[in-house]
C-alpha positions in Angstrom: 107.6 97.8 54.4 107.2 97.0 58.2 107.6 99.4 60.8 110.8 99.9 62.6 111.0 98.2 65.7 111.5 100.6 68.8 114.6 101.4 70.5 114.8 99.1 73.3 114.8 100.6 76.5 117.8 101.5 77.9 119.0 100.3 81.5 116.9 101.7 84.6 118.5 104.5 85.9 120.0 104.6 89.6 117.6 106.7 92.5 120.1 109.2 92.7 119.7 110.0 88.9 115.9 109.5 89.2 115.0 112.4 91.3 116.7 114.9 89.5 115.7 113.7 85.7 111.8 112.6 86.2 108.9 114.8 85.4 111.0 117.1 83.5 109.3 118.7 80.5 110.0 117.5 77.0 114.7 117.5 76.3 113.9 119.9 73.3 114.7 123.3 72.0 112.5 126.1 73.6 111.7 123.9 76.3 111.5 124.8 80.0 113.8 123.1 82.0 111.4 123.1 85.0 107.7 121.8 84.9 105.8 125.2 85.2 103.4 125.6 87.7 100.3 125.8 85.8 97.5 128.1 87.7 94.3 127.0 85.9 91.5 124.5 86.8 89.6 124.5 83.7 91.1 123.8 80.4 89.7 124.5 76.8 87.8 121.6 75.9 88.9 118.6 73.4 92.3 118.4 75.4 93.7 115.5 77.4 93.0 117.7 80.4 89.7 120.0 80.9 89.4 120.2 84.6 92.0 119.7 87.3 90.3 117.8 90.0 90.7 115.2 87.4 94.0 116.1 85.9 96.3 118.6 85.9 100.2 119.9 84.0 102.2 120.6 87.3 99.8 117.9 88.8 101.1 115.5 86.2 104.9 116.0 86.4 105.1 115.4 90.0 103.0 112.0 89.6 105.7 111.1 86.7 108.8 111.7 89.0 107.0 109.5 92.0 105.9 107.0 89.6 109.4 106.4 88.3 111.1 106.4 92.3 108.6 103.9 93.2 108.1 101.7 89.6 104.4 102.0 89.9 101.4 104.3 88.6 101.2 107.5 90.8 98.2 109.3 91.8 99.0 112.5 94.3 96.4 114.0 96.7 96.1 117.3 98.5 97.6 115.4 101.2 98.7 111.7 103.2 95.2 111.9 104.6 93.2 112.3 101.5 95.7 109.5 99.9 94.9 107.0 102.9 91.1 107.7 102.9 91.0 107.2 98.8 92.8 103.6 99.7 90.2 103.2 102.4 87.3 104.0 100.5 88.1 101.3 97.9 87.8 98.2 100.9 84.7 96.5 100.6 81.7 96.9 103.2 82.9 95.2 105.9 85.6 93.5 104.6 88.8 93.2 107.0 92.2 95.3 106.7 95.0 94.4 108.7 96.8 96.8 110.4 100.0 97.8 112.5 99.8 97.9 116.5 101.4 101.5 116.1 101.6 102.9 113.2 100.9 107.1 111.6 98.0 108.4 114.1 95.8 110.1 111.6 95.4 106.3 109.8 95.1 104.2 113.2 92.4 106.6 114.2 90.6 106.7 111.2 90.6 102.5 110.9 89.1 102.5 114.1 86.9 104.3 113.5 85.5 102.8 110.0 85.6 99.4 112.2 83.1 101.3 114.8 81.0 102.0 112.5 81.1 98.5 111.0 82.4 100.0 107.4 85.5 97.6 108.3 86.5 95.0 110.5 89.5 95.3 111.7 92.8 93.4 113.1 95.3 94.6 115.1 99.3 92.9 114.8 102.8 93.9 115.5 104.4 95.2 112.0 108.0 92.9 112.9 106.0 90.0 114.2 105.8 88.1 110.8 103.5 85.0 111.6 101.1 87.2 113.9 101.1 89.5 110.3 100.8 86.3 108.1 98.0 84.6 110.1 96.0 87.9 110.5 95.9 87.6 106.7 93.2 85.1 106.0 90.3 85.9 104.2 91.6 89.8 104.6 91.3 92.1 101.8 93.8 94.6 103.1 97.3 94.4 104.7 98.1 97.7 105.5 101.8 98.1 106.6 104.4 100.8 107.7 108.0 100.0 107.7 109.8 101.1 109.5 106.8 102.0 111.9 105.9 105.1 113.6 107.2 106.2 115.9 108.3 102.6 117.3 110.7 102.2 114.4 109.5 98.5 113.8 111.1 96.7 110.6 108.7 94.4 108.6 109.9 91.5 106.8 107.9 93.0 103.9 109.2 90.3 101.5 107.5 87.7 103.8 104.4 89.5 104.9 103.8 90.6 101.5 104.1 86.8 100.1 101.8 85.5 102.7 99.1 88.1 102.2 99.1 87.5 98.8 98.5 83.6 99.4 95.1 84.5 101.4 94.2 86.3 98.4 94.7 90.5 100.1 95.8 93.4 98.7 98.9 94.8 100.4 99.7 98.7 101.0 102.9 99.5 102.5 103.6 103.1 103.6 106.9 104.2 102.5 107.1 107.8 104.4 110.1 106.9 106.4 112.0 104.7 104.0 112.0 107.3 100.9 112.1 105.3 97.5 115.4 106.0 97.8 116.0 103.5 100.6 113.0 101.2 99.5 110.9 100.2 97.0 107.4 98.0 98.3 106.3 97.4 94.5 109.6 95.8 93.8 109.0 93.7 96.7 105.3 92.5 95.7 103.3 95.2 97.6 100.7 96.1 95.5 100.3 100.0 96.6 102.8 102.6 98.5 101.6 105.4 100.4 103.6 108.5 100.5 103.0 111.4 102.7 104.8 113.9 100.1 104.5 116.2 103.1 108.1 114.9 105.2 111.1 114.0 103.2 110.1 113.8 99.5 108.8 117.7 99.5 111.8 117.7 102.4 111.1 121.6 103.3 108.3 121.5 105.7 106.3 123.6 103.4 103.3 121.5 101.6 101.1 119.1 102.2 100.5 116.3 99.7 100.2 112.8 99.6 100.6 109.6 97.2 99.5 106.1 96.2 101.5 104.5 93.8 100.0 101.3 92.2 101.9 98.7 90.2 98.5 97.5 88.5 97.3 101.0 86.2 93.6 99.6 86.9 94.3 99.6 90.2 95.7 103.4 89.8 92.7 104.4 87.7 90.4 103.2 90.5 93.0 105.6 92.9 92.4 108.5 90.4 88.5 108.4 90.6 88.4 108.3 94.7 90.7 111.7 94.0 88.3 112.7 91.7 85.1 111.7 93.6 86.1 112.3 97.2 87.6 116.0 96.5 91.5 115.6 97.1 93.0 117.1 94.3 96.3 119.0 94.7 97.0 122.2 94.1 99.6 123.2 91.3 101.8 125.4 93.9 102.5 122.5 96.2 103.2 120.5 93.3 105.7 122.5 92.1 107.4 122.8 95.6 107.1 119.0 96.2 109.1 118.5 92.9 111.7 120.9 93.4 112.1 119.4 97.0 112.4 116.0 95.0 115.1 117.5 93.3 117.9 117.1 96.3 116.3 113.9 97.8 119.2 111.7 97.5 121.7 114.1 99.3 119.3 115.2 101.2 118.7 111.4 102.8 122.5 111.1 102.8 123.1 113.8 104.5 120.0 113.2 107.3 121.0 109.2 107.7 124.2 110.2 108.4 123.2 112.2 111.3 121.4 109.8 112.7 123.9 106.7 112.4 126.5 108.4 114.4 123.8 110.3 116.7 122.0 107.1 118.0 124.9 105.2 118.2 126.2 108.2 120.5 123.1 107.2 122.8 123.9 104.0 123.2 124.6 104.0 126.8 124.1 107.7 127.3 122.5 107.9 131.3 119.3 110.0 129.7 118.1 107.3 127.5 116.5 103.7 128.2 116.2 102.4 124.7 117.1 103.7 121.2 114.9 103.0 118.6 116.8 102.6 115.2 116.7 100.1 112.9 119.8 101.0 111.5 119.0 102.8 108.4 117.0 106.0 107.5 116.8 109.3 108.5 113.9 108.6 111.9 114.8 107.2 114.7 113.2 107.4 118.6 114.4 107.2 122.0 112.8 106.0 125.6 114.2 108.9 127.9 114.8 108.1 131.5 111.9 109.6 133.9 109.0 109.4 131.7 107.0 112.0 130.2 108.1 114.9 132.2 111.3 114.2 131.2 110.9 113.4 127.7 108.9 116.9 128.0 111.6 118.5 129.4 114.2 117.4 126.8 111.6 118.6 124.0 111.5 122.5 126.2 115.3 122.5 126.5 116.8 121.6 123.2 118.0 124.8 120.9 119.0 123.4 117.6 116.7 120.8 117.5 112.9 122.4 116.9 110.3 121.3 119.1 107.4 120.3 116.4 105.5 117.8 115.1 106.0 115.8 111.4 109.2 114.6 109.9 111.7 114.9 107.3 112.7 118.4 106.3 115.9 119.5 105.9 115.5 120.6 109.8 115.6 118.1 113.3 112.6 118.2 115.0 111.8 116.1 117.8 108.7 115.6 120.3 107.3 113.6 122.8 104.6 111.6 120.9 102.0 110.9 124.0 101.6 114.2 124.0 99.0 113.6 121.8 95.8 112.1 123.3 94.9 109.8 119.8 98.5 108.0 120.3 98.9 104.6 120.6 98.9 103.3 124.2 101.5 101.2 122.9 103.9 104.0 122.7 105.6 104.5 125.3 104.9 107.8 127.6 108.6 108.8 127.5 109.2 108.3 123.5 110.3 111.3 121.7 110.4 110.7 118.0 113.5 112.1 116.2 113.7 113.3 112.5 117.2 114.3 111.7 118.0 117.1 109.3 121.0 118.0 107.4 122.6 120.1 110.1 126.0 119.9 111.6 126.3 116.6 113.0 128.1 118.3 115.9 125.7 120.5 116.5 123.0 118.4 116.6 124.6 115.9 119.1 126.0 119.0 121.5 122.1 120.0 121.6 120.9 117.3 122.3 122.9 115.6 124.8 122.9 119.3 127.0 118.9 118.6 127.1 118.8 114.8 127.9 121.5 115.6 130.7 119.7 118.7 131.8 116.8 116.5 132.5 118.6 114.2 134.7 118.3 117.2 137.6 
């Protein structure tokens, strides 16, 4: 007699359902509810598992719950870092990567500097300017994009950029920090690998730091896996546990956050502080030119109360800061940018704050 046929699968669930039912442990009696966090890096031998810089139980969990947000093949690293070096490591010697004009510091600095030491060669375009992108392209291996960008909140016509990387024959990564899965999915749209750093709003408490690559070819993720495996980037089951609880209110979380920041920088529109707003109308980042320059963008960033003065991005708190602060920036950015992650505070609250500080800087 022939086997049944299985079930077929049932409709794919909505985001806001996703983040609170994947990487849960087995729906059966005596269960956990929770993944547990699992404290061991060796396991008894003969298992699935034996050592967990290859492969671990909380480890696991969280790479389910990621793979299902993004519709790909997750692989999570002891940070963004370690995620965008494994991606790195996989170009070929000299091959070239296309890259954003401004994009995540740590990852500019780091291409330039495998193109100084002729690991890479390297090409430099403006993420929204879509034939500059397209043309850049040929005979590339790598199209590495960010969208929106940071911190100059540049949108990508990822459809298109992806489509025309794909026709000279590259591979295309597209960093999905800002976006959340929950506002974006790259695989959906062709890319062939997302970047996550799990550190900002998918963790969401300002408490870990992880990272992600999510493939939608499994060789592709296996070849991920190994670079985790070889290069020494393997999470820790603690922060795995924390990022996946953090997963857990995601989708209000982003509600909540995006909300803040529709009404906020459509507030400074026209306010006498600010130049330019920065906000490509969706998402929970956003940045703003301020009036005077860096010593008043730094004096908006020593005045503000509610807002926190710090660097990174989307926890359940606002932070802002100037980003030229930091010598590795972009010269592209300007000197008076401050970078704006919005939280899930009162709205009123937030905007009080920081309209006192871009007005107190007006002298």
């Amino acid at each position: 007699m022939p086997d049944a046929e299985a079930p077929a699968p049932g409709p794919r669930l909505r985001q806001e359902t996703v983040v609170v039912t994947a990487g849960r442990p087995p729906a059966e009696p005596g269960q956990p509810l929770n993944q547990p966090i699992v404290a061991a890096s060796s396991f008894h031998a003969g298992g699935t598992i034996e050592y967990a810089r290859e492969a671990a139980p909380t480890t696991a969990a969280l790479e389910d719950a990621i793979g299902a947000l993004e519709h790909g093949h997750a692989v999570v690293f002891s940070s963004g870092m370690g995620a965008a070096n494994a991606m790195m490591d996989l170009v070929p010697m000299g091959a070239a990567v296309v890259a954003p004009s401004a994009a995540y510091t740590g990852v500019a600095v780091r291409l330039r500097e495998l193109s100084a030491l002729g690991r890479i060669t390297l090409r430099i375009v403006d993420a929204d300017d879509t034939s500059a992108v397209v043309d850049a392209c040929a005979g590339a291996h790598l199209l590495w994009l960010e969208s929106p960008t940071n911190p100059l909140m540049q949108v990508a016509d990822l459809p298109s950029c992806i489509a025309g990387a794909h026709a000279s024959g590259a591979l295309v990564l597209v960093d999905n920090t800002f976006a959340t899965p929950l506002l974006q999915q790259p695989l959906d749209l062709g890319a062939d690998v997302v970047l996550h750093s799990l550190t900002k709003a998918l963790s969401g408490h300002s408490d870990v730091l992880l990272g992600a690559l999510v493939a939608r070819d499994p060789g592709l993720a296996e070849a991920i896996r190994i670079r985790r495996v070889l290069l020494g980037a393997a999470p820790g089951a603690f922060d795995c546990f924390l990022a996946l609880r953090g997963i857990r209110t995601l989708a209000v979380r982003v509600e909540r956050a995006q909300h803040n920041a529709r009404e906020i920088t459509g507030r400074l529109s026209g306010h006498p502080a600010v130049e330019r707003v920065r906000y490509p109308g969706f998402g929970t980042m956003a940045a703003i030119d301020v009036a005077g320059g860096a010593a008043a963008a730094d004096a908006v960033s020593a005045a503000v109360r509610v807002w926190i003065h710090a660097t990174s991005l989307g926890g359940v708190e606002s932070l802002l800061e100037r980003r030229r602060r930091w010598p590795l920036e972009s010269s592209t950015v300007p000197e008076g940018l401050v970078r704006l992650s919005f939280g899930i505070e009162s709205l009123e609250d937030l905007w009080e704050d920081l309209d006192a500080a871009l007005r107190s800087s007006l002298g």
